[in-house]
C-alpha positions in Angstrom: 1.8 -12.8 -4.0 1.8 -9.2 -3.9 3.8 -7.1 -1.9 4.2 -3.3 -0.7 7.0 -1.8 0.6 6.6 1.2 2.5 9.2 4.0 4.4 8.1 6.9 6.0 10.9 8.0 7.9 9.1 6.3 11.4 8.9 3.3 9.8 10.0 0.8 7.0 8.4 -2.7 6.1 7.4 -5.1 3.9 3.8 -6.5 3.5 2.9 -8.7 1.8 -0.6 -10.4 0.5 -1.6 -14.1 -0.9 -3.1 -13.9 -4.7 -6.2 -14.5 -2.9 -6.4 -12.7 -0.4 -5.8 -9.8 -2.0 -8.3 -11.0 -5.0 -10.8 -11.4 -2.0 -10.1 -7.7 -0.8 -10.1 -6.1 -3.9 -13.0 -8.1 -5.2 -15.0 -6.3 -1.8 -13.3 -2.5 -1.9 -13.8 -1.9 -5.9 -17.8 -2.7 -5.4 -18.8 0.1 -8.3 -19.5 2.3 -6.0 -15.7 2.9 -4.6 -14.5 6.9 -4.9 -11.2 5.7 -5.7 -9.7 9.4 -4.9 -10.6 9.1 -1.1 -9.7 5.6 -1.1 -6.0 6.3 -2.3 -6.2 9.4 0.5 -7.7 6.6 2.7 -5.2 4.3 2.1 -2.2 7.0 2.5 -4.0 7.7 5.6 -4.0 4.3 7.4 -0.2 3.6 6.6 0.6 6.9 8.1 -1.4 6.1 11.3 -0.1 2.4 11.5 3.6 3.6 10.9 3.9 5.1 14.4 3.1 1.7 16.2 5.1 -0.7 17.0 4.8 -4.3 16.0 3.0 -5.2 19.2 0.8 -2.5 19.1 -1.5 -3.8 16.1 -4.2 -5.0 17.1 -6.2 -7.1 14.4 -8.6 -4.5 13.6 -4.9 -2.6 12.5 -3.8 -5.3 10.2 -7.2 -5.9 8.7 -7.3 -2.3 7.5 -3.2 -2.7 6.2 -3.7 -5.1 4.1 -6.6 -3.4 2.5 -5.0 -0.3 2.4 -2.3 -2.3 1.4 -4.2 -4.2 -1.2 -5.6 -0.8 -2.7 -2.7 1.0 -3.2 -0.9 -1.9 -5.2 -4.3 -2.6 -7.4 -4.1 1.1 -7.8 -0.8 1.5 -9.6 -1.1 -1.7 -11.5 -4.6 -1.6 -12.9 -6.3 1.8 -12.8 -3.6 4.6 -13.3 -2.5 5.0 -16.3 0.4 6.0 -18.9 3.9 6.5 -17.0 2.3 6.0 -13.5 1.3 3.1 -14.0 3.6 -0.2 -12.1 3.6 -3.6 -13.1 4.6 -5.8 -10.0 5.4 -4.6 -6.8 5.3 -1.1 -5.5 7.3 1.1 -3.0 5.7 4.1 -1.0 7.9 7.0 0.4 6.6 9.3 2.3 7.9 12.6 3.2 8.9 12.9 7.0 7.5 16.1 7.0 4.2 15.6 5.3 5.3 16.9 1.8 3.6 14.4 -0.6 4.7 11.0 -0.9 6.8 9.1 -4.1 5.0 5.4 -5.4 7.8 3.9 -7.5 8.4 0.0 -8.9 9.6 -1.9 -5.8 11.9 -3.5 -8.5 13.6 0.2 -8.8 14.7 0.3 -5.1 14.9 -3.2 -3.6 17.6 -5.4 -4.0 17.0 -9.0 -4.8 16.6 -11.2 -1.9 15.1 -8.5 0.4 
């Protein structure tokens, strides 16, 4: 299982993804002809849109397009960036409240155990 956990200021969760699931998404985004620049924008993009609903307001279109954005980001900063960017295991977004850039860090670094 993968998880990401993601606070913008308007929002804080957890989401998380089965093995394969997430194989199953990846294995369809990354088909060799993926810009993986706009998809990381992309993905930035649809967490700041779905972070201003609430719960009830996702429809399933909404959560299809989390948990690939979801599923990106994580694949991201375990498999393609590289040297001290680069995460093993769960990841943590942070975005700036008011639209200043936005902090990726080991979920391991910020949550505590049981969470």
């Amino acid at each position: 299982m993968i998880a990401v956990y993601y606070d913008s200021g308007k929002a804080q969760w957890k989401y998380e993804l089965e093995d394969a699931e997430y194989d199953e998404i990846i294995k369809n985004v990354l088909d060799g002809t993926t810009d993986l620049t706009e998809a990381f924008n992309e993905s930035l993009e649809i967490l700041r849109d779905l972070a201003v609903l609430a719960d009830d307001e996702l429809d399933e279109d909404d959560e299809f397009d989390q948990g690939v954005a979801v599923a990106f980001l994580w694949h991201y900063f375990n498999h393609i960036v590289e040297g001290d960017d680069r995460i093993e295991g769960d990841i943590a977004v942070f975005e700036a409240e008011d639209g200043t850039g936005v902090t990726v860090m080991p979920a391991s670094a910020v949550v505590m155990d049981g969470e």
